[in-house]
ZAFIGU-909041 format. One record per residue (C-alpha): z, x, y; residue number from 1. Coordinates in steps of 0.05 Angstrom, whole numbers, always signed. Each point is the difference from the previous one (the first is absolute). Example, Ala and Ser with C-alpha at 12.3 -4.5 7.8 and 13.67 -1.06 7.14 Angstrom:
Z:+156&X:+246&Y:-90&n:1 .
Z:-13&X:+27&Y:+69&n:2 .
//
This chain:
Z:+524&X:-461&Y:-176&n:1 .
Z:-10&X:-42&Y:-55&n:2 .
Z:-13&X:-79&Y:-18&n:3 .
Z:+67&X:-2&Y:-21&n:4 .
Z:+25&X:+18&Y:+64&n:5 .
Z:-33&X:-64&Y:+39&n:6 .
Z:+55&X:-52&Y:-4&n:7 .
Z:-36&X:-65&Y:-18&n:8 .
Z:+26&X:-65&Y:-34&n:9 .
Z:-44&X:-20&Y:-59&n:10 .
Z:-47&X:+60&Y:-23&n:11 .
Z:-56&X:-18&Y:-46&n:12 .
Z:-63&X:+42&Y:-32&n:13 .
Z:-50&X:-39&Y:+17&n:14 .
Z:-59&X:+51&Y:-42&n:15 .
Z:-39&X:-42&Y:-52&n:16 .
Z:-54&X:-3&Y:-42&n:17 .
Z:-49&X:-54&Y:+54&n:18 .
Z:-1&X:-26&Y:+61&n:19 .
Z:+45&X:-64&Y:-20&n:20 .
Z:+55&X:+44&Y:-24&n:21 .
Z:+31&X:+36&Y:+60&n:22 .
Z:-3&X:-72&Y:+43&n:23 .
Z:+33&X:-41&Y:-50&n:24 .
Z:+63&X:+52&Y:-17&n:25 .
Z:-6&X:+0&Y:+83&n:26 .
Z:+12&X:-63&Y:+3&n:27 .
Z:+53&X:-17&Y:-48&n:28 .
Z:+36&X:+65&Y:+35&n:29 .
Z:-7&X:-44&Y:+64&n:30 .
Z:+32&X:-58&Y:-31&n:31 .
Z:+63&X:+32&Y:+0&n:32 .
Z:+8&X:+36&Y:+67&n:33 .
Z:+37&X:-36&Y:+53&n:34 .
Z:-25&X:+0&Y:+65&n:35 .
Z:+15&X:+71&Y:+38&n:36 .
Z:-1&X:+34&Y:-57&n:37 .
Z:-48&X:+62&Y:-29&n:38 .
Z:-41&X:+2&Y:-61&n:39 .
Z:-28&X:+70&Y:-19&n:40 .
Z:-68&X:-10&Y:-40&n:41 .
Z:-22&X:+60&Y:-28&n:42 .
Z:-72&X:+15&Y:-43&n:43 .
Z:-39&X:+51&Y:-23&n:44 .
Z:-63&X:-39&Y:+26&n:45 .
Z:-30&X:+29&Y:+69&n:46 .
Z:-32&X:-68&Y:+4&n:47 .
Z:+57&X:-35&Y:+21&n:48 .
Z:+5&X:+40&Y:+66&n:49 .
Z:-54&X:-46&Y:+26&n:50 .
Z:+24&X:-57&Y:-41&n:51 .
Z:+78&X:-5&Y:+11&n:52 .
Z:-7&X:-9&Y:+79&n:53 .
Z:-49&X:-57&Y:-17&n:54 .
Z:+49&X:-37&Y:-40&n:55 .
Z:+49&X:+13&Y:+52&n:56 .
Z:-35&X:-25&Y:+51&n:57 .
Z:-19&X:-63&Y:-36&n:58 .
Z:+74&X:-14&Y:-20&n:59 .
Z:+18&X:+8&Y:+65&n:60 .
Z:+43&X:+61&Y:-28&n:61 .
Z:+21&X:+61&Y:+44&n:62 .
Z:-29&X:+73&Y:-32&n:63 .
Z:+49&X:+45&Y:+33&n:64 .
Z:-26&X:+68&Y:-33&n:65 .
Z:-44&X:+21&Y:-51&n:66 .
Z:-22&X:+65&Y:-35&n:67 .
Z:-1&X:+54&Y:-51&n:68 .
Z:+52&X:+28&Y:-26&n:69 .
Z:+24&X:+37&Y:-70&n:70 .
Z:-73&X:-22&Y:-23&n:71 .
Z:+6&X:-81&Y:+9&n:72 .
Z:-19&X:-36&Y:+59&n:73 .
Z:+47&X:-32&Y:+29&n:74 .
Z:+2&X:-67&Y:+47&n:75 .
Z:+75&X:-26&Y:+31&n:76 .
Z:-20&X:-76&Y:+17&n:77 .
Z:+52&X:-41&Y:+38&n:78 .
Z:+15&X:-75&Y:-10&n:79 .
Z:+17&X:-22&Y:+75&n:80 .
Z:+54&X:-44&Y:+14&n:81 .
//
């Protein structure tokens, strides 16, 4: 199994060089996802494992997996209808 075999919508790397970074391409991702779809945020930051379901939670967004896979960790948020 591989990321490419997750079916998402919008896919987006969310790895960057601060903090700021992987929240704002996050949310300009967001912008364009429609409500019950996937995006599939992926990062080579182990940070955002704590961080990701925080932002989810504060958007009121649905995290419906997350993990590591082909080196990247990867985070499959939900917009819900």
């Amino acid at each position: 199994m591989s990321l490419d075999s997750i079916p998402c919508d919008i896919f987006v790397d969310i790895s960057g060089t601060d903090c700021a970074v992987p929240s704002s391409r996050l949310n300009d991702a967001l912008e364009a996802l429609l409500p019950g779809q996937t995006l599939m945020a992926v990062s080579v930051k182990q940070a955002l494992q704590c961080d990701i379901p925080v932002f989810c939670r504060q958007r009121g967004l649905q995290l419906v997996d997350q993990g590591e896979m082909d080196e990247m960790f990867y985070f499959l948020i939900r917009l819900d209808a």
